[in-house]
N, C-alpha and C positions, 0 to 999 in steps of 0.2 A: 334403362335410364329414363325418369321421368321427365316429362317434358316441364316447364315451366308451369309451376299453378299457379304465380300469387295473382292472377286473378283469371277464376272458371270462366268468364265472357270471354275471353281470348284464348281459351281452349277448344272452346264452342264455334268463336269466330274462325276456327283456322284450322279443324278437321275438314279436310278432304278425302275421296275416296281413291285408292290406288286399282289400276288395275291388275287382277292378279298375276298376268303373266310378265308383269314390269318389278318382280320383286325378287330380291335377291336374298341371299343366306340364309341360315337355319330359321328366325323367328324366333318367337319369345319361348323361353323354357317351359316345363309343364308347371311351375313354379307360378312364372308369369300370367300364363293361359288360366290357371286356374282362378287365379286372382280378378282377370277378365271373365270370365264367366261370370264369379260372387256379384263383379257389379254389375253386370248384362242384367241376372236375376232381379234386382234390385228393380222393379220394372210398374209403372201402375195393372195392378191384375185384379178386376174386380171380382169379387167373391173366392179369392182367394185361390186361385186355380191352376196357379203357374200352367195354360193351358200350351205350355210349348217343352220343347227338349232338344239339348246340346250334344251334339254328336259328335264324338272327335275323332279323326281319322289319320291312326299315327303314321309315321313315316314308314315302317316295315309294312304297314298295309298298303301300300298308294299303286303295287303292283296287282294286288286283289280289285283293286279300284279302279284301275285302269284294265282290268278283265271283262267286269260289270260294264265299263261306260262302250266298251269292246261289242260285246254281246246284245246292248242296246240300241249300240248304233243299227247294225245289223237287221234288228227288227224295227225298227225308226226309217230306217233308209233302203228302199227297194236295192238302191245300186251303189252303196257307199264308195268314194275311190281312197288309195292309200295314202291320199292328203288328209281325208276325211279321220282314218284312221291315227294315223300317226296327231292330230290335234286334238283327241281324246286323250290320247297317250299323256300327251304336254300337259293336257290339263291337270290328269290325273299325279302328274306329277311337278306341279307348279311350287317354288320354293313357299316357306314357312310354312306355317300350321294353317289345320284347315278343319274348322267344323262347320257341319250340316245342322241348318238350323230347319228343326221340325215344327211344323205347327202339329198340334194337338190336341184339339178342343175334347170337352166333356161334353157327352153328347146326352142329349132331352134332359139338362139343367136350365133352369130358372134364368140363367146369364146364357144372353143369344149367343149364339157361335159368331157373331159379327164383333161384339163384346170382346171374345175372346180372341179374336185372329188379328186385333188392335194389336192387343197386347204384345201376342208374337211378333208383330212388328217395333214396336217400340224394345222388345227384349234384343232385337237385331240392332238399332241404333245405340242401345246401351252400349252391347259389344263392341260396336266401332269407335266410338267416343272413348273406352278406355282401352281398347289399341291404341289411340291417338294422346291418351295420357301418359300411358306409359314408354312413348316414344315410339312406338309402331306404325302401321298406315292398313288400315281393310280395306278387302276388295269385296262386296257382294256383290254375286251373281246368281241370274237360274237360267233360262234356256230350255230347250227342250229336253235336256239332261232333269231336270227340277219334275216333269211330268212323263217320262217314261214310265209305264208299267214297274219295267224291272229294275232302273232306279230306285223307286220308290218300294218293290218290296224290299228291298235291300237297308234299309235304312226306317224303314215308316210300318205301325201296325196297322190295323182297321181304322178307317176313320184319317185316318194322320196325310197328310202331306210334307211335301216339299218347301221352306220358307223362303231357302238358300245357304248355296255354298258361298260360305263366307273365309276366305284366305286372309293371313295377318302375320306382314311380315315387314322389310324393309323395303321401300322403294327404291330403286338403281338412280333414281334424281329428285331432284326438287319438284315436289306435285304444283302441276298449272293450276291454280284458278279456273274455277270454270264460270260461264254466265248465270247471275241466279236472278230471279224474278223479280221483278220490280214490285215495291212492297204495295203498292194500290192495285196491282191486279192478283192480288191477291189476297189482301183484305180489305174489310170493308166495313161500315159504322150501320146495326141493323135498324131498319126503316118499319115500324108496327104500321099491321095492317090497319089503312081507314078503318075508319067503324062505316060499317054500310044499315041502311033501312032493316029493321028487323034486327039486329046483332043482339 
């Protein structure tokens, strides 16, 4: 169900982010999903690069998933206990859909990999603003999950990292507000440099 468009400033003004273990039921269809991806892509990518990739990790796998995150705790944690364990488990099995957002830059191109890992992030914010169109809520996250080894061979080729698991589903209540910055300390009107002796 779309959320309210007739006007994009109050779709903008009023995505929050869910966390994912506060979400309940299936999530959006692969119908839905896929639909959020096209606009995620939609992304500024300079030189053309789409330097990221969309992972999706369907529900019949989340027990593969929770093997892996099983087996990295393990090498992560000298002495994991079965709290430790059992909240992998959860993760890996946290309701609605869930993709692995990969960065993936081209490497020794013209456009710096700083360039490019912009992008991947903003192809992250796309995704959540149309979970949040389409009547959803995302939760991005990374963790020491995001930087395991076997993680990341699991998911990522040479070069590639971790951007974040990003889940997208329904929230179980009304998302809080949370505090956002005050807009002077965080912009600012730029001041050119004096001209000094010699310039």
């Amino acid at each position: 169900m779309l959320n309210d468009l007739t006007s994009p400033l109050s779709l903008l003004e009023t995505r929050r982010s869910a966390k994912p273990r506060e979400l309940v039921g299936d999530g959006p269809s692969p119908a839905e999903l896929d639909h959020m991806l096209t606009i995620a892509a939609r992304t500024p990518d300079h030189g053309k690069l789409h330097p990221w990739r969309f992972v999706r990790v369907a529900k019949d796998q989340r027990d593969a998933l929770g093997e892996t995150l099983r087996q990295a705790l393990a090498e992560n944690d000298p002495a994991p206990s079965p709290a430790h364990y059992a909240k992998e488990r959860d993760f890996a099995h946290y309701p609605g859909a869930l993709i692995v957002l990969v960065s993936a830059p081209v490497a020794n191109h013209k456009i710096p990999v700083w360039e490019q890992e912009l992008s991947v992030g903003a192809a992250g914010m796309n995704l959540l603003h149309a979970a949040h169109a389409l009547g959803y809520a995302g939760g991005w996250v990374t963790g020491w999950r995001a930087y395991s080894p076997r993680v990341l061979e699991a998911f990522c080729g040479p070069g590639e990292r971790i951007a974040g698991f990003i889940f997208i589903g329904r929230p179980d209540f009304p998302l809080a507000e949370r505090e956002r910055p005050v807009l002077d300390a965080v912009a600012s009107d730029w001041q050119p440099r004096p001209k000094t002796p010699g310039d």
